[in-house]
C-alpha positions as CSV (number, residue, x, y, z in Angstrom):
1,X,86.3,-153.9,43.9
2,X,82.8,-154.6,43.4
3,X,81.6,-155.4,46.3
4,X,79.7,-152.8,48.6
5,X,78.3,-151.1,45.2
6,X,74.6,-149.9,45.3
7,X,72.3,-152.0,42.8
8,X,70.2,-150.1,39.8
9,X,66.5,-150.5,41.5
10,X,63.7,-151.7,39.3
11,X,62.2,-148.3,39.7
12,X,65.3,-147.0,38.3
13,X,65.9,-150.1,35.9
14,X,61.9,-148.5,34.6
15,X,63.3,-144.8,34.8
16,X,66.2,-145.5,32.4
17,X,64.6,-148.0,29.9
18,X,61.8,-145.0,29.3
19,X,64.8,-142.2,28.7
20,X,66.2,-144.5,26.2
21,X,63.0,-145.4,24.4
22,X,62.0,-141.7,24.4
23,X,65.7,-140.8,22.7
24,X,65.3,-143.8,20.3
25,X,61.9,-142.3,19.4
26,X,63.4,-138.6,18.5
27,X,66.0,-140.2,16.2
28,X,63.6,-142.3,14.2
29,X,63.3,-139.0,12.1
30,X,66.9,-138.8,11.5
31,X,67.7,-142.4,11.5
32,X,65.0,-144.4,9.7
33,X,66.1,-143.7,5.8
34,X,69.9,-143.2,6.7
35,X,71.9,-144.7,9.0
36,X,73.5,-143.7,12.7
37,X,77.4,-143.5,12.4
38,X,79.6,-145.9,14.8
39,X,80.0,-143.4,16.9
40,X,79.0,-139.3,17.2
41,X,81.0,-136.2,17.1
42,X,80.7,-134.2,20.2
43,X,78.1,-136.3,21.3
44,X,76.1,-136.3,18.8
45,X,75.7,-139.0,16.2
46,X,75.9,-138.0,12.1
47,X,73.9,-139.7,9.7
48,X,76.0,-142.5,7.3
49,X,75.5,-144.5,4.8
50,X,74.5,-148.4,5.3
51,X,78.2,-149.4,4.6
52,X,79.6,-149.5,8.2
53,X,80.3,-152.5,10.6
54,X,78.2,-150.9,13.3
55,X,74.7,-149.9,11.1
56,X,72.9,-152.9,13.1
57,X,72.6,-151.7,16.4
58,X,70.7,-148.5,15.9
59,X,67.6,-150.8,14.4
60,X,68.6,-153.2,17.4
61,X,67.6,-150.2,19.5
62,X,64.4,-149.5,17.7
63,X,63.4,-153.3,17.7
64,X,63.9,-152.8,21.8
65,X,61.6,-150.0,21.9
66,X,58.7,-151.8,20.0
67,X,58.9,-154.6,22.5
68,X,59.1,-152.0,25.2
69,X,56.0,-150.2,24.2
70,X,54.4,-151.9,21.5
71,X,54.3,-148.8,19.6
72,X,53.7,-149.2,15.6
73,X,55.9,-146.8,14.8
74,X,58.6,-148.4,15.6
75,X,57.8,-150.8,13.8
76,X,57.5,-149.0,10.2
77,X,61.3,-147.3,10.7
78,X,62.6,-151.0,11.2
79,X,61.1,-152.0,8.5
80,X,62.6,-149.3,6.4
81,X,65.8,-150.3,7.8
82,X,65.2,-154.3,6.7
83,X,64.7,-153.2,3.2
84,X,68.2,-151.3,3.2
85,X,69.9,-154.3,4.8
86,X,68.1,-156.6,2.2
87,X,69.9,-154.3,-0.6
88,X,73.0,-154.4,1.0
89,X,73.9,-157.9,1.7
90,X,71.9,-159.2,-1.8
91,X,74.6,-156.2,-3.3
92,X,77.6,-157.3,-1.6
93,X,77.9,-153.3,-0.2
94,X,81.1,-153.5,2.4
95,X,80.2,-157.3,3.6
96,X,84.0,-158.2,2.9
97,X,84.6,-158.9,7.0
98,X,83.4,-161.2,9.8
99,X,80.6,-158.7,11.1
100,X,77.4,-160.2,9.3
101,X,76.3,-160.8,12.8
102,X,76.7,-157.7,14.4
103,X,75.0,-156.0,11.9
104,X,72.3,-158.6,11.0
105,X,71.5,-159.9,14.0
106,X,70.2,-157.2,15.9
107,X,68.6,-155.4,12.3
108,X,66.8,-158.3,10.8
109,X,67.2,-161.4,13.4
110,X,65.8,-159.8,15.7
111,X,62.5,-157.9,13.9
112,X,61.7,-161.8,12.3
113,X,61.4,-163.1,15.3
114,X,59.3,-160.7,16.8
115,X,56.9,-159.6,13.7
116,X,58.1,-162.4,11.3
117,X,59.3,-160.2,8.4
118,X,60.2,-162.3,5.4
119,X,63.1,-160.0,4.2
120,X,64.3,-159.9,7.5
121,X,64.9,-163.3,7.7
122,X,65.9,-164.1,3.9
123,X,68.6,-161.2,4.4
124,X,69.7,-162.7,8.0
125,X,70.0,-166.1,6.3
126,X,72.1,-164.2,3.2
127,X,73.9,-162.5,5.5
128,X,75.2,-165.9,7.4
129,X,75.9,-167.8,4.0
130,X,78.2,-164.3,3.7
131,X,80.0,-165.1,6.7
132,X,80.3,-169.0,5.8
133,X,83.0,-167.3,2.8
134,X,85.3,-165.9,5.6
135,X,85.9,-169.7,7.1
136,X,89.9,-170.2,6.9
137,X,91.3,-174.1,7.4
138,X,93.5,-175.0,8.3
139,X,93.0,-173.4,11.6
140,X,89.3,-173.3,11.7
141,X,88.2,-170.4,11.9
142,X,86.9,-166.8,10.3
143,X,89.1,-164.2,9.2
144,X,88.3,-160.8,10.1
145,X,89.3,-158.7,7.9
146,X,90.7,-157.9,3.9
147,X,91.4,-160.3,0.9
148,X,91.0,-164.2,1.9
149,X,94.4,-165.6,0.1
150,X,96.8,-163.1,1.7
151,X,99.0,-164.0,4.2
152,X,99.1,-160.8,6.4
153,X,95.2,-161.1,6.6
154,X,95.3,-165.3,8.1
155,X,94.1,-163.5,11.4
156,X,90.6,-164.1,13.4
157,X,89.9,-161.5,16.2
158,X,87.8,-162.1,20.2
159,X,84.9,-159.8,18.5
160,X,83.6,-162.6,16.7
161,X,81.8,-164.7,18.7
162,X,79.3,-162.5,19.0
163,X,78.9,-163.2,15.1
164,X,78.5,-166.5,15.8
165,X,75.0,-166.5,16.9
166,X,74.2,-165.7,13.3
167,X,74.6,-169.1,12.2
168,X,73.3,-170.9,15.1
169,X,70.1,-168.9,14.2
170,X,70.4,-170.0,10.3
171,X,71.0,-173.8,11.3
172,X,67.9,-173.7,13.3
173,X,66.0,-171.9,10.5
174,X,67.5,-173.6,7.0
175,X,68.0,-177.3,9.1
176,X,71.8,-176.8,7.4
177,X,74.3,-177.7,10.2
178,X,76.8,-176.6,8.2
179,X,76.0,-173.0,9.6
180,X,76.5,-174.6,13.4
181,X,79.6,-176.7,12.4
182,X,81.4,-173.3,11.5
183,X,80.3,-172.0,14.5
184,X,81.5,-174.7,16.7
185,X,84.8,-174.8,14.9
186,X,85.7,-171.1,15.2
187,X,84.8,-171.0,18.7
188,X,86.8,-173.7,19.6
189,X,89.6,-172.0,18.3
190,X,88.9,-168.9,19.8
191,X,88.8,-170.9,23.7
192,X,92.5,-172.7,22.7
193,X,94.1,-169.7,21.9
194,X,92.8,-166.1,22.3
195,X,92.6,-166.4,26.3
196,X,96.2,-166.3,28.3
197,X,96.7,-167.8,30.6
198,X,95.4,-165.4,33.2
199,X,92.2,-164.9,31.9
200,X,93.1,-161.7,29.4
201,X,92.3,-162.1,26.1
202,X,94.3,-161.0,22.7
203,X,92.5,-159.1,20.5
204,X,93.8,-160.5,17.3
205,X,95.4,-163.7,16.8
206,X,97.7,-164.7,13.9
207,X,97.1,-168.0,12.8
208,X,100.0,-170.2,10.2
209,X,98.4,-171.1,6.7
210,X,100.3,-174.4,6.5
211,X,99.8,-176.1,10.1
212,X,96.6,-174.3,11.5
213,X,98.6,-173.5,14.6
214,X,98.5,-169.8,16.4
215,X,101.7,-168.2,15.4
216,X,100.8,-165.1,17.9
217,X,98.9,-162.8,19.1
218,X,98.9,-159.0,18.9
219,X,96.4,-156.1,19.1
220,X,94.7,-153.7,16.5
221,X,92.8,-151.4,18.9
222,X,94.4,-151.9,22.3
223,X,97.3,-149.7,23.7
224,X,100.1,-152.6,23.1
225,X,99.9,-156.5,22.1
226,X,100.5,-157.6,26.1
227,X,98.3,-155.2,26.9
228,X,94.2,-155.3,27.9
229,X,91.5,-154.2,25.9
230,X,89.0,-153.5,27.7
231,X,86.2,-153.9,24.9
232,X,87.7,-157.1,23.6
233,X,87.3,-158.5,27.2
234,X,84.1,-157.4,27.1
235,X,83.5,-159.5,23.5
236,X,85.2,-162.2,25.5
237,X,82.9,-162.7,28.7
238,X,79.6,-161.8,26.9
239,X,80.9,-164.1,23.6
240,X,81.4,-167.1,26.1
241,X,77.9,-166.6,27.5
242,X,76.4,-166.4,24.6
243,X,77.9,-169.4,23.0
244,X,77.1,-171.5,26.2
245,X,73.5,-170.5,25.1
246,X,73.7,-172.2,21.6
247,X,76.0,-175.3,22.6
248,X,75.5,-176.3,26.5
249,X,79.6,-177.0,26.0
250,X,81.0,-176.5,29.8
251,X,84.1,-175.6,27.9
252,X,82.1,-171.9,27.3
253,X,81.1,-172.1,31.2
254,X,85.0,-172.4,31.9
255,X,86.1,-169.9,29.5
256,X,83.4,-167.6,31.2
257,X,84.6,-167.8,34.4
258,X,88.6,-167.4,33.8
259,X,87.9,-164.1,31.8
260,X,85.3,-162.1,33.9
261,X,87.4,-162.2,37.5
262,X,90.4,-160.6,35.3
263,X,88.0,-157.8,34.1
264,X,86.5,-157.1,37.6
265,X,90.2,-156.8,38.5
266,X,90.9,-154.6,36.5
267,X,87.7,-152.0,36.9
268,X,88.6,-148.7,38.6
269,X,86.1,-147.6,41.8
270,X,83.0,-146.7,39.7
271,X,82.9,-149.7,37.7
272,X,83.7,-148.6,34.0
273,X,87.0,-149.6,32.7
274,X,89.3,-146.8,30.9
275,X,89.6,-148.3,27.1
276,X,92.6,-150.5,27.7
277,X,92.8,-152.0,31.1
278,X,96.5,-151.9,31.7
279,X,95.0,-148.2,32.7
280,X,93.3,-149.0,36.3
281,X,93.5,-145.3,38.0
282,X,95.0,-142.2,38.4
283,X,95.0,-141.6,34.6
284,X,93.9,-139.4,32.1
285,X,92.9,-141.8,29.9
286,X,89.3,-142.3,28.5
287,X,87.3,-144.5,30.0
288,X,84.7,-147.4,27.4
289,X,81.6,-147.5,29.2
290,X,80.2,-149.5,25.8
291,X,82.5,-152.7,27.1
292,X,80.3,-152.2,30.8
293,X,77.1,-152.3,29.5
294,X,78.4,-155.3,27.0
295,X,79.5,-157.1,30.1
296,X,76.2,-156.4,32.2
297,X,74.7,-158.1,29.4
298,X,77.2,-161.2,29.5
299,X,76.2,-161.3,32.9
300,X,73.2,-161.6,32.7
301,X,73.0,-163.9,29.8
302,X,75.2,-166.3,31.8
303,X,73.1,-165.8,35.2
304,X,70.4,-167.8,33.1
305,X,72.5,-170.8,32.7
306,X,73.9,-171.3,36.2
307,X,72.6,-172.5,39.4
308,X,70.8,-170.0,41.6
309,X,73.4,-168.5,44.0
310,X,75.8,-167.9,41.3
311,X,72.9,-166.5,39.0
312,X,72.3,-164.1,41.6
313,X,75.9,-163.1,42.1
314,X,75.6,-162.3,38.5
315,X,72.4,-160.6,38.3
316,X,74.0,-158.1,41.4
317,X,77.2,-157.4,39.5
318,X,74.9,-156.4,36.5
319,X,73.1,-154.1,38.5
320,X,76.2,-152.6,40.0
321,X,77.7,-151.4,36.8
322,X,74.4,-150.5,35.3
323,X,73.9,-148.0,38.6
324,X,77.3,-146.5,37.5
325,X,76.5,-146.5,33.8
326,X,72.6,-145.2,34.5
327,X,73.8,-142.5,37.5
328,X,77.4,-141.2,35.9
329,X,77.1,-141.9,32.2
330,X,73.6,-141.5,30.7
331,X,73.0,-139.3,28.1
332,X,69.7,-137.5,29.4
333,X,69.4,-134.3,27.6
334,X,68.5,-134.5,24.4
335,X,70.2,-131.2,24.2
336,X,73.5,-132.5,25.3
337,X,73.3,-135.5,23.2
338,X,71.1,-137.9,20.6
339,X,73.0,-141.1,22.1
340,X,72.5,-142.9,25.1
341,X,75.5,-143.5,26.6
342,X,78.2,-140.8,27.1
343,X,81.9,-141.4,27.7
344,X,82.9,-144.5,25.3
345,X,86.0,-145.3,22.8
346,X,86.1,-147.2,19.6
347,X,89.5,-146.5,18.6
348,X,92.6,-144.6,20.2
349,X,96.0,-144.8,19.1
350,X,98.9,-145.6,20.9
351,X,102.2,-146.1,20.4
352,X,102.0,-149.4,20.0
353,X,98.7,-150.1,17.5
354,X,97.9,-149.8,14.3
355,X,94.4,-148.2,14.7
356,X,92.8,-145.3,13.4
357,X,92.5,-142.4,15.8
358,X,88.5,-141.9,16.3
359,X,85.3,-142.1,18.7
360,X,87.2,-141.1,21.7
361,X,85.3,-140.0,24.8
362,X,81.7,-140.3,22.4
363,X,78.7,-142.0,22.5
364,X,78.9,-145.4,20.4
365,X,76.1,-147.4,18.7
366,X,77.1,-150.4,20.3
367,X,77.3,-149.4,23.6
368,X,74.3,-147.4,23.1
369,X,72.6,-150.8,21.9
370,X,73.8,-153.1,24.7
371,X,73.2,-150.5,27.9
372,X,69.5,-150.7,26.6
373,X,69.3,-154.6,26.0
374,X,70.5,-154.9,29.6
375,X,67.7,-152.5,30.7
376,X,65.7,-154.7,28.9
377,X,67.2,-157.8,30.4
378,X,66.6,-156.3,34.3
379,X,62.9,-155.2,33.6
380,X,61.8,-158.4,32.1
381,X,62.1,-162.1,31.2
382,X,63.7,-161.0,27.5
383,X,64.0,-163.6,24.7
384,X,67.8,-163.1,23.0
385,X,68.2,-161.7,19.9
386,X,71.6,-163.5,19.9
């Protein structure tokens, strides 16, 4: 499916990376003492407050474009946005869930290690100690979601190893291993059970309070619980990648390369999955160009870790969906749209989930965030936020 596909150029790697920085840069009036919603409404994102799982990769986006151009005035809205996530985890405002590190990573681990803000890193480090309180045993591992001593909620979902990098950061900056040791823990549970067999990934996985053991697995956001979610696969190849980075576990490596050939099977001819990939082609159905540009990014996360023929396999399959994403999907009228990326889905129902009906066929933050951290990682040697 992928092969034959033109590569993004670096000219056109350049081309992009500017668009985005010059739409980041018009938002920072709208965006610097509210926040961007998950997603916008016909294409255009509303302001919210800072009390949403996603508030973290809009000042992931501006942090992008200060490294991009050095520009101060990036600098000054991120900092605005540090103070609000300072009063938000040291208030306890909506941090009842797994997400600490999709919204802290990118907003305040990412702006400490490039400027050394203080409050970025004592909220970071507040933030991880937050998701310490969501560790389940037996079972090892994080619950997602809602009140920690009910049964219904004993659940972990594929999203969250991209939290884990939160606490490998916070181990490396307190010299607690505790933080790591949690880390560790979940993701080995996540490897045993949330991959099948074939390399597709449940979403969600039900875990039993007495033996630790996986009682089963369903979906929340997919179209059915056998089904494949596009952006949890996504979660699942860039996740694995990422946690190869932290540990050096071949176990990670392995995991990688089961769930990424079941994704590329699954793509339809211009490389952007519809939001459930039981849909393939010859469908109505939305497509999630947000999972595409978070795989280009597992891709080229992983390409740094392998030896040099399979790095560059990577590296060319990166480029391949980015040309689709940059070419058929970029948002590049400011008149059309404040996001990025056009065409993604958080959340449709189906007869078969339990989701709430919204973001369909919109720009979302993180797929706005990740297209332009790929950019980022083809136009230059990038150090990881995560």
């Amino acid at each position: 499916m992928i092969d034959g596909k033109p590569e993004l150029s670096a000219l056109e790697i350049s081309r992009a990376l500017d668009i985005a920085v010059e739409q980041v840069r018009r938002n920072l009036a709208q965006f610097t003492h509210t926040c961007q919603n998950h997603t916008s409404v016909n294409n255009f994102y509303p302001t919210c407050e800072n009390d949403q799982w996603t508030t973290g990769f809009w000042p992931g986006m501006i942090w992008l474009a200060y490294e991009h151009t050095k520009d101060e005035a990036f600098v000054a809205s991120g900092n605005v946005l540090i103070d609000s996530f300072l009063h938000r985890i040291e208030n306890k405002i909506a941090v009842d869930h797994h997400d600490m590190g999709f919204l802290y990573t990118p907003a305040c681990v990412a702006p400490y290690n490039l400027t050394g803000n203080e409050d970025a890193r004592k909220a970071a480090i507040l933030a991880a100690d937050q998701l310490l309180s969501r560790f389940q045993r037996p079972g090892d591992f994080l619950q997602a979601w809602g009140s920690m001593d009910t049964p219904q909620n004993y659940r972990y979902i594929i999203d969250c190893l991209m939290n884990l990098p939160l606490l490998y950061w916070s181990s490396d900056q307190t010299g607690d291993e505790t933080y790591r040791e949690i880390a560790l823990l979940h993701a080995t549970t996540t490897l045993r059970y949330s991959i099948r067999e074939d390399g597709s990934t449940f979403h969600t996985v039900f875990m039993d309070r007495k033996t630790g053991e996986m009682i089963r697995g369903e979906t929340c956001q997919g179209y059915s619980d056998d089904s494949f979610w596009a952006r949890g696969q996504a979660w699942a190849i860039y996740g694995t990648a990422i946690n190869y980075r932290h540990t050096g576990d071949p176990a990670f490596i392995d995991a990688f390369q089961r769930t990424l050939p079941f994704y590329l099977s699954k793509l339809p001819d211009d490389l952007i999955p519809y939001w459930d990939m039981i849909f393939t082609s010859g469908t109505e159905e939305p497509r999630d160009s947000s999972s595409a540009s978070i795989v280009a990014c597992g891709l080229l996360e992983m390409a740094e870790h392998v030896e040099e023929t399979e790095a560059a396999t990577y590296q060319s399959m990166a480029k391949k969906m980015m040309k689709s994403l940059v070419g058929n999907y970029s948002a590049t009228d400011p008149a059309v749209s404040n996001g990025l990326v056009l065409h993604a889905t958080y959340s449709k129902k189906s007869p078969y989930n339990t989701c709430t009906p919204e973001g369909v066929d919109e720009c979302a933050s993180w797929g706005d965030y990740f297209y332009m951290e790929a950019l980022m990682r083809l136009h230059k040697k990038w150090n990881s936020y995560w």
